[in-house]
C-alpha positions as semicolon CSV with decimal commas, in nm:
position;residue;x (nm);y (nm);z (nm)
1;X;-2,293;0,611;-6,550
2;X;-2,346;0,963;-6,420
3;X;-2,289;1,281;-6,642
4;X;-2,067;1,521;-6,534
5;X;-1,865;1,808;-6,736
6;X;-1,596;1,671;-6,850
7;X;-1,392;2,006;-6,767
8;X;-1,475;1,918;-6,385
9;X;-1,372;1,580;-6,399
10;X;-1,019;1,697;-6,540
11;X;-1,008;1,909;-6,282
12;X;-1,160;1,657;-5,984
13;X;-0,854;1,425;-6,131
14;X;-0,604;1,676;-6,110
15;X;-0,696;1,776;-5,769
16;X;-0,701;1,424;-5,618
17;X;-0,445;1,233;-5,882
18;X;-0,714;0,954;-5,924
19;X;-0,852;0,830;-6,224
20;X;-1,212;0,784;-6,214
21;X;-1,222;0,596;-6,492
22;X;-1,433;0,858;-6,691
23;X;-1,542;0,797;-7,050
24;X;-1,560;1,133;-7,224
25;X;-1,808;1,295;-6,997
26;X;-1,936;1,006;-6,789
27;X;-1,823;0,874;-6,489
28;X;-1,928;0,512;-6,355
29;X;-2,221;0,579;-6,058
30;X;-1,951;0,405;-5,809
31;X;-1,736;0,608;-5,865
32;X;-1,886;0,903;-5,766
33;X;-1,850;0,831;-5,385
34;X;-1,504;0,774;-5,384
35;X;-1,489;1,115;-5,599
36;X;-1,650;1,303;-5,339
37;X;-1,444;1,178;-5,044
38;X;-1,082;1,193;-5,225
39;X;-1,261;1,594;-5,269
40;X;-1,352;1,607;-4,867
41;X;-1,025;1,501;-4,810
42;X;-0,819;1,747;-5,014
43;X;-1,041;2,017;-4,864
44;X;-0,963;1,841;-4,485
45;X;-0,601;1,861;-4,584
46;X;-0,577;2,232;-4,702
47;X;-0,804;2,346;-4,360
48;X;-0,487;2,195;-4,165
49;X;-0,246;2,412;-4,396
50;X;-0,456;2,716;-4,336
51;X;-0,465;2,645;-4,027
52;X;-0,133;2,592;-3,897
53;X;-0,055;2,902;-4,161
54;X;-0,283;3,123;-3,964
55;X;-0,094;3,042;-3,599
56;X;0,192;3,092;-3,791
57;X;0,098;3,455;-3,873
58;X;-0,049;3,474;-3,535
59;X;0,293;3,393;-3,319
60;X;0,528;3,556;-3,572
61;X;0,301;3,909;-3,654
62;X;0,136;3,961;-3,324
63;X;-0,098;4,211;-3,460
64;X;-0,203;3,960;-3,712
């Protein structure tokens, strides 16, 4: 088991909608990988939506 706030592993589950199977304010250790990529991958998928946001701007508000 690994201790971690329990007000970031809310938040970690309401980011990735996994349950981590946390007891109060421990997590199981093998879960912590799989924590850590579902993060990495939220973070991959909003860099895309920035991105494609920002050529957005750029092709609609040349001056952007």
């Amino acid at each position: 088991m690994v201790t971690i706030d329990e007000k970031i592993i809310k938040k970690v589950e309401e980011i990735t909608i996994t349950d981590y199977e946390a007891k109060g304010n421990q997590v199981p250790a093998e879960n912590i990988e799989p924590m850590i990529e579902d993060l990495l991958y939220e973070i991959e998928k909003l860099q895309e939506r920035y991105n494609e946001l920002d050529e957005y701007l750029k092709e609609e508000y040349n001056d952007y």
